[in-house]
C-alpha angles and dihedrals in degrees: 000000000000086000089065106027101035096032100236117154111237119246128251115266109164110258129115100259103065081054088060092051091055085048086060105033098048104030083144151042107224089160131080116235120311104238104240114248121179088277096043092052094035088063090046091052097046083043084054099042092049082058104055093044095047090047079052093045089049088056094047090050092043093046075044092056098047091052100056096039083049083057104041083045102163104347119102094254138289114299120264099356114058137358122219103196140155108243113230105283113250138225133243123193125193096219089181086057090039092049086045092049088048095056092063093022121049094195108098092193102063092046087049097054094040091054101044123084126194108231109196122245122263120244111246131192118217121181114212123235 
């Protein structure tokens, strides 16, 4: 409620949302360059250096991940800790296909069938709590 009454600007906290809030408050830069003092260079080294650990942590996951998908190879997963499996395969229509077959052909059925094509499900790894 001070936000609002007393007109204080919330302070970051990491969602998204707050994210958002910079997005709207500051669309635009209407300012020249801030001049770098020791504060100003100490948060653009620890932003830096959060970067560069989480791109190495995503590395690490993602090496994680291989591993355990190259050991489950074609089995659903591994019982009791984490499913490999292939999600339902979905379905794409061309509308535009199936509009242009109605208009010669009143059976929507057979439009419909001709202009739709089955993609396969992805294989997703979920690990179990």
């Amino acid at each position: 409620m001070r936000h609002v009454i007393e007109g204080h600007e919330p302070e970051p906290d990491g969602s998204e949302r707050f994210s958002r809030y910079l997005s709207t408050r500051f669309a635009r830069n209407r300012l020249k360059m801030l001049p770098p003092n020791d504060d100003l260079r100490e948060q653009v080294y620890q932003l830096r250096a959060l970067k560069t650990e989480i791109a190495e942590m995503e590395v690490r996951r993602e090496q994680a991940e291989q591993v355990l998908k190259l050991t489950i190879g074609e089995h659903e997963g591994i019982e009791g800790l984490c499913t490999w499996r292939t999600n339902k395969d979905g379905q794409k229509t061309d509308w535009q296909a199936v509009s242009a077959a109605l208009a010669n052909d009143p059976d929507f059925t057979d439009a419909l069938a001709a202009n739709t094509t089955t993609t396969p499900g992805a294989r997703v790894l979920r690990l179990s709590k």
